[in-house]
N, C-alpha and C positions, 0 to 999 in steps of 0.2 A: 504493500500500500504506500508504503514513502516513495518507493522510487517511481512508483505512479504519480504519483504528487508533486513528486519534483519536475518530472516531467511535462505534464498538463500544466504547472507554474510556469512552465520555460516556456511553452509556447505561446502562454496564453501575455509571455511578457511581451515576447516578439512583435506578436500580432496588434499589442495594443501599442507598441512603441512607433509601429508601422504604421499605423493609424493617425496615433496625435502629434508623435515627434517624430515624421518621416527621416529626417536627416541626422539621426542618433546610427549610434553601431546597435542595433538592438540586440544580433545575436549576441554580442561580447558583453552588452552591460547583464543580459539572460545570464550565462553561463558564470558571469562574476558575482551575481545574486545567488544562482544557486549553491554557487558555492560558499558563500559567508552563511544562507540560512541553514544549508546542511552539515556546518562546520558548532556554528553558535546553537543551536539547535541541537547536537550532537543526532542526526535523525541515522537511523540501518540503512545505509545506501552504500553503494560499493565505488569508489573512487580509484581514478586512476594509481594512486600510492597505492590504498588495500591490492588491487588486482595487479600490477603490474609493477610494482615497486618503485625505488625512488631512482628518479629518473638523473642520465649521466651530466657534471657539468663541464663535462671538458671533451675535448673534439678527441678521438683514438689516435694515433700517430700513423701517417699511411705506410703501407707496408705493399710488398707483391709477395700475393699467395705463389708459394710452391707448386710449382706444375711437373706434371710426370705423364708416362702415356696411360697409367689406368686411370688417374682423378679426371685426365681428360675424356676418357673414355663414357667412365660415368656420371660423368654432367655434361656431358653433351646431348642427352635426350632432354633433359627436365631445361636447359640452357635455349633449346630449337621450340619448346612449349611456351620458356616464360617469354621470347622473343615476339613471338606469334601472337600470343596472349596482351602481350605488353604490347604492342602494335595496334592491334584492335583496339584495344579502350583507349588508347590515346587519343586514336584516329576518332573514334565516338565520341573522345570529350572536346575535341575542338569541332566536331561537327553542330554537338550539343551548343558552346559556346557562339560557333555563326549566328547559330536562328537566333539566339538571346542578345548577344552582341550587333545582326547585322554588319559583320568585317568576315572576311575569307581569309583563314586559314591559311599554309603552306603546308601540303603534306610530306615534302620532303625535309624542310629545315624542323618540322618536329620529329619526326625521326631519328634524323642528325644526330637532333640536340639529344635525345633519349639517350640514343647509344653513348657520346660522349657524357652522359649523367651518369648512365651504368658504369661504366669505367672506372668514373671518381668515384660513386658510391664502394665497388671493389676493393678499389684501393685504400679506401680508409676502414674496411671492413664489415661495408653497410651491406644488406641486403639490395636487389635488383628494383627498381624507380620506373612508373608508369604516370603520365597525366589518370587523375581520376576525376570523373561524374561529378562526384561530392564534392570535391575540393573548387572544382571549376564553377559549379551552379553558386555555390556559396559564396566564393569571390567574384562575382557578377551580379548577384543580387545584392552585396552589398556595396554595389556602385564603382566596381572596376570593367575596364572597356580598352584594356591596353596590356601589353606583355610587363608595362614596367611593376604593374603588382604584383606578379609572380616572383619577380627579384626581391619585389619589397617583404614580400613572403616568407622568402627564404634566409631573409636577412635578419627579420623580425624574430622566426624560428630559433634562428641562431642566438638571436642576444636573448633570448627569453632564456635558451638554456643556457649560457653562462652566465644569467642574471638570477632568472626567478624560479629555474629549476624546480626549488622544493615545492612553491605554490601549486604547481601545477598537480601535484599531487594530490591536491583539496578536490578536485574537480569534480564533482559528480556524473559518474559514468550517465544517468539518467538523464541529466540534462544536455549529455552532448546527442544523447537520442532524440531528446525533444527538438535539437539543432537540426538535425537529420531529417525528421521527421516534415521540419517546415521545409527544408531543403527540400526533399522529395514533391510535396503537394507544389509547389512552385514550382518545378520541372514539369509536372506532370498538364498535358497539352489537352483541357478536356474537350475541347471542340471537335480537334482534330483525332482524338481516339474515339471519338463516335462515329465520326465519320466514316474512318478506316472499317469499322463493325459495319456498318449499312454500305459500304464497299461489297467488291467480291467475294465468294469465300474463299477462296486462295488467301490472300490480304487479311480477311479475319483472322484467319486459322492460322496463319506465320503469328499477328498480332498478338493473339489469346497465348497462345503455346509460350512462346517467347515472356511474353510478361507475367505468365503464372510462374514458368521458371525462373526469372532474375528475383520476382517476390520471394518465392518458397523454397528455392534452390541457392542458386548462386547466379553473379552478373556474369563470368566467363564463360557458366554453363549456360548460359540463356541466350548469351550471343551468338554461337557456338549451334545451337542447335535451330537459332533461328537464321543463322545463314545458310543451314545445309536444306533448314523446311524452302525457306524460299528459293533456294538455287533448283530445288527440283520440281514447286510450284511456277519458274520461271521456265523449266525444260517442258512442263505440260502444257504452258501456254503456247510458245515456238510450237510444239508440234501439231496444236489443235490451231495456228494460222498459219500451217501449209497449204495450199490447195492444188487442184489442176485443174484446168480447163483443158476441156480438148475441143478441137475443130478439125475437118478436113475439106483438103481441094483437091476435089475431083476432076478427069480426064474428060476428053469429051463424050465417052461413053460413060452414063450414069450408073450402069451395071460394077464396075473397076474402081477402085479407088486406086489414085496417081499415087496419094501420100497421105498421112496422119499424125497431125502436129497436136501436143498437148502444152498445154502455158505451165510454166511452176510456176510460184508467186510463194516466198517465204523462204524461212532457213528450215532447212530438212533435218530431220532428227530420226531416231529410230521410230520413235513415236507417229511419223509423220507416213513410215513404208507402208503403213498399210492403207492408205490410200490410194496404193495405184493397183488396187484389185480390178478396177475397172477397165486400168488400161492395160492389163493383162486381156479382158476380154473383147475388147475391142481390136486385139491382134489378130481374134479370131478369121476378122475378113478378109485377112495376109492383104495390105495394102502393098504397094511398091517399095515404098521408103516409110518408113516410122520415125518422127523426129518429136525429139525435147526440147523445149526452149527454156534454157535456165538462164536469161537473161534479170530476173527477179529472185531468183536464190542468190542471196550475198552468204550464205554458210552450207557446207553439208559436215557430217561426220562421218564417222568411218561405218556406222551400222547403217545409216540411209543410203551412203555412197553402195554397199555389200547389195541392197535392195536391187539395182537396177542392173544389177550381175545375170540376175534371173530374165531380166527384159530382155538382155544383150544375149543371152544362151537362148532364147523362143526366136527371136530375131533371124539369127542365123538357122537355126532346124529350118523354118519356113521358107529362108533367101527371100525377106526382106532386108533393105538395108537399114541402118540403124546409124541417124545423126541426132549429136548435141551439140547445140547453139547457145552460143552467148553464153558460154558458162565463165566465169571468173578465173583469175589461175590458180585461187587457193581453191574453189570450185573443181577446176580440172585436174589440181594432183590428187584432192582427194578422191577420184573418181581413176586416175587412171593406177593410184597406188592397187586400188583393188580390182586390177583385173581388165576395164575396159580402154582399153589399148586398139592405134589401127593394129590390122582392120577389121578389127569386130566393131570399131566404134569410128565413126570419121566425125572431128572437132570442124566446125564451122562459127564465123562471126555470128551472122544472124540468119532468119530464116529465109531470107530471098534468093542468099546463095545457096540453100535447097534444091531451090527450084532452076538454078544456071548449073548444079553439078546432075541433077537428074536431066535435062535438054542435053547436056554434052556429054555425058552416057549414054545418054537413045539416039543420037547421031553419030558416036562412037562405035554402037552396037550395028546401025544402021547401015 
């Protein structure tokens, strides 16, 4: 019950400090309140000294860790995680900070900086350093809009612990939750997550999943599994906006077809082969020449590229001819890596020269 108390005091400081004296630090005068009335008070709350002890005043002396080829062996996995890991939430808390800030970001000089932070952190024998969510939201809402608070931050950080070290140990762990807490509901975009909900269900269902896990789980693991939902809700949509169109131009006998051209339109996916069940049956009529026009595929992959293996094998059994058009060159190596190659296959710009290789092979034959 105290640390409930304490908590719901702390917010309820903020919220009113926000209120009547907009241009106060509310969250620091909150967390320095709670800590005199949990102090003078003597109330059961757990404090950073109880839980974590009294905190260092003096900076380690930097040192280089000892390296050999098994320690490198064995943090080199957990080293390729926190890198990865570390990347993401950074890249997330400056994207977080755009929309709050309105300023863009560099994603390479935070990077940079990361990795040079990691290093120093090493060296003086700190653990591995990521931009966080919380740290950023917090320093924006209370009226920073520039890289030079982070400096100030860390500067501040500094002299607090060769200064005020022991105080910090008053702090009541409860109220750095109620700090949190307003932190969170200020992040938190309600317009725009309803929206997302009355959106697609792809978009829900990345949304829901995602933010049940960062609540209930963990923020890594909720990233993590919301990039892998929506990269595969992103591969169901690509495949469901492939299509084909067919047409043909007929000979001057109406009986014959001269030729059988079908349109792509979209990136092709594996998802997307089973769409050309049709134009397997449409071979049925063994026209002259059978042609694709992938002038509208900007991507295939290797399992939609495999699909039209089977066109190019019917193609020839029958001695129709078999042209694609307009395909791209990342289009055509991955079309001719698997398989169709002249001259099971003849590469053409577009589909007019169809019709000038078909005239001067009937005059050829002629």
């Amino acid at each position: 019950p105290a640390a409930v108390a304490v908590a719901a005091g702390t917010v309820a400081v903020i919220l009113g400090l926000k209120r009547f004296l907009p241009r106060w630090p509310g969250m620091l005068v909150a967390v320095v309140l709670a800590a005199l009335v949990a102090a003078l008070a003597r109330l059961p709350v757990e404090t950073i000294g109880s839980t974590f002890g009294a905190l260092p005043r003096v900076l380690p002396a930097p040192a280089l860790p000892g390296l050999s080829l098994g320690a490198i062996t064995e943090a080199l996995p957990f080293a390729v995680s926190f890198t990865l890991l570390g990347a993401i939430e950074s890249l997330l808390s400056a994207v977080v900070a755009d929309g709050m800030t309105g300023r863009q970001h560099r994603s390479n000089a935070e990077l940079i900086a990361q990795g040079w932070a990691n290093i120093g952190s090493a060296v003086f024998g700190g653990f591995c350093v990521t931009g966080t969510i919380a740290r950023t939201a917090t320093n924006v809402r209370a009226g920073s809009h520039g890289p030079v608070s982070g400096m100030l931050h860390a500067l501040f950080l500094l002299a607090f612990m060769l200064v005020a070290a022991p105080l910090a140990g008053f702090i009541p762990l409860a109220a750095l939750a109620g700090v949190l807490a307003v932190v969170a509901w200020n992040m938190f975009e309600k317009e725009e997550f309803w929206s997302l909900l009355r959106a697609s269900r792809g978009d829900a269902l990345v949304l829901v999943v995602t933010f049940l896990l960062v609540v209930f789980r963990d923020l890594t693991e909720g990233i993590v599994v919301g990039f892998a939902l929506g990269g595969l809700v992103f591969i169901s949509r690509m495949s469901g906006a492939a299509e084909v169109r067919g047409g043909a131009a007929e000979t001057e006998e109406p009986s014959s077809r001269e030729r059988v051209v079908y349109h792509l339109h979209g990136p092709f996916f594996f998802g997307a082969a089973a769409r050309l069940g049709t134009v397997l049956e449409r071979l049925a009529d063994h026209p002259r020449a059978f042609v694709l026009d992938f002038t509208h595929v900007p991507f295939i992959d290797s399992s939609g590229a495999r699909s039209f293996e089977l066109l190019a094998r019917k193609t020839a059994r029958q001695g129709t001819a078999f042209y694609i058009t307009g395909a791209n060159v990342e289009v055509r190596r991955a079309l001719i890596v698997q398989g169709l190659r002249e001259p099971k296959v003849h590469y053409l710009p577009d589909v007019q020269s169809v019709d000038e290789a078909l005239a001067q092979a009937k005059g050829s034959s002629g």
